[in-house]
Wavefront OBJ file of the C-alpha trace (Angstrom):
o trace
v -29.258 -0.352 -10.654
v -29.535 -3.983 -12.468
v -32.468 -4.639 -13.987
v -33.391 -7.928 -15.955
v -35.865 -8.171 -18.433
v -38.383 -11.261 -18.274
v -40.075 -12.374 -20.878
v -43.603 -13.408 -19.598
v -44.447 -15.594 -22.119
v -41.536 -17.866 -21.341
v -41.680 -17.586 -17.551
v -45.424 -18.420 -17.392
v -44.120 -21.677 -19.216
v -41.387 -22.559 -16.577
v -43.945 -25.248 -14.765
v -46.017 -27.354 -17.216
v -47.596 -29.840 -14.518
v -51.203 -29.891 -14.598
v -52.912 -28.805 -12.050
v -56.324 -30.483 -12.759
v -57.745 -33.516 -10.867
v -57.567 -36.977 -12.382
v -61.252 -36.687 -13.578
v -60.550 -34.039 -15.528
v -57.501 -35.445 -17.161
v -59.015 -38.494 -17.935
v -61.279 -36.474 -19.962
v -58.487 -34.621 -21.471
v -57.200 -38.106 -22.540
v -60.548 -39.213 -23.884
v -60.880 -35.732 -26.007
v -57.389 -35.913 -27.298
v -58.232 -39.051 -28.644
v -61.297 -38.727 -30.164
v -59.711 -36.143 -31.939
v -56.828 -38.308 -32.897
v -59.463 -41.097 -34.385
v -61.284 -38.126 -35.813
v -58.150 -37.274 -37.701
v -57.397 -40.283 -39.029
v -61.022 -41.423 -40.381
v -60.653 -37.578 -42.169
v -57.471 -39.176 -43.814
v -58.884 -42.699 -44.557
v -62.135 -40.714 -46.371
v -59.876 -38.724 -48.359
v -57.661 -41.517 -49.420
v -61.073 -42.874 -50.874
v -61.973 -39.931 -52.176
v -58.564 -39.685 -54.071
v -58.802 -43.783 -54.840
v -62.232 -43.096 -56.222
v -61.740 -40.185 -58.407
v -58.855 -42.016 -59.723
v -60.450 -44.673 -61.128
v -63.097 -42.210 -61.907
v -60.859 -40.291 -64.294
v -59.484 -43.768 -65.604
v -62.119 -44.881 -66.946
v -63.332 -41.264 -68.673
v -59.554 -42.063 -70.259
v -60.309 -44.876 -71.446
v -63.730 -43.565 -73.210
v -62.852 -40.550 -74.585
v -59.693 -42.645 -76.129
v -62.314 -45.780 -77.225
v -64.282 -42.490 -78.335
v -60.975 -40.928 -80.779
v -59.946 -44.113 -81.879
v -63.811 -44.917 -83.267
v -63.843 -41.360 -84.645
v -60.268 -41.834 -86.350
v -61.452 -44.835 -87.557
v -64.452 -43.001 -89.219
v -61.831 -40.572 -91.338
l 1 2 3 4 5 6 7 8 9 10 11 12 13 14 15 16 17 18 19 20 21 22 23 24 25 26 27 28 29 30 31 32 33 34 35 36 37 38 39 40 41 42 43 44 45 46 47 48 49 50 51 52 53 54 55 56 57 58 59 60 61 62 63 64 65 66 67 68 69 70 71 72 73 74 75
């Protein structure tokens, strides 16, 4: 007696056509990407978060040196 082994997960996979009407895959479309513009205004806000806290921690630098050099100065 042969017997093969199947792997469901794999078989299940063997026809990836949708089987949805138009409609509905327009509206996949649409949903995929609002996601995708949804992603990448998440990215732009974080580069300006990033850009921001930057210059942020520049210019606390540049005090707390102004701030050593005055109190150097001082000794």
């Amino acid at each position: 007696m042969n017997s093969t082994v199947t792997d469901p997960m794999t078989d299940l996979m063997t026809d990836v056509r949708p089987n949805g009407s138009k409609t509905m895959l327009i509206y996949e479309n649409l949903a995929r990407e609002r996601m995708r513009e949804a992603e990448q205004a998440a990215e732009h806000a974080r580069l300006v978060r990033r850009l921001s806290s930057a210059r942020r921690w520049e210019r606390l630098s540049a005090w707390a040196a102004r701030r050593a050099k005055r109190a150097n100065d001082l000794l």
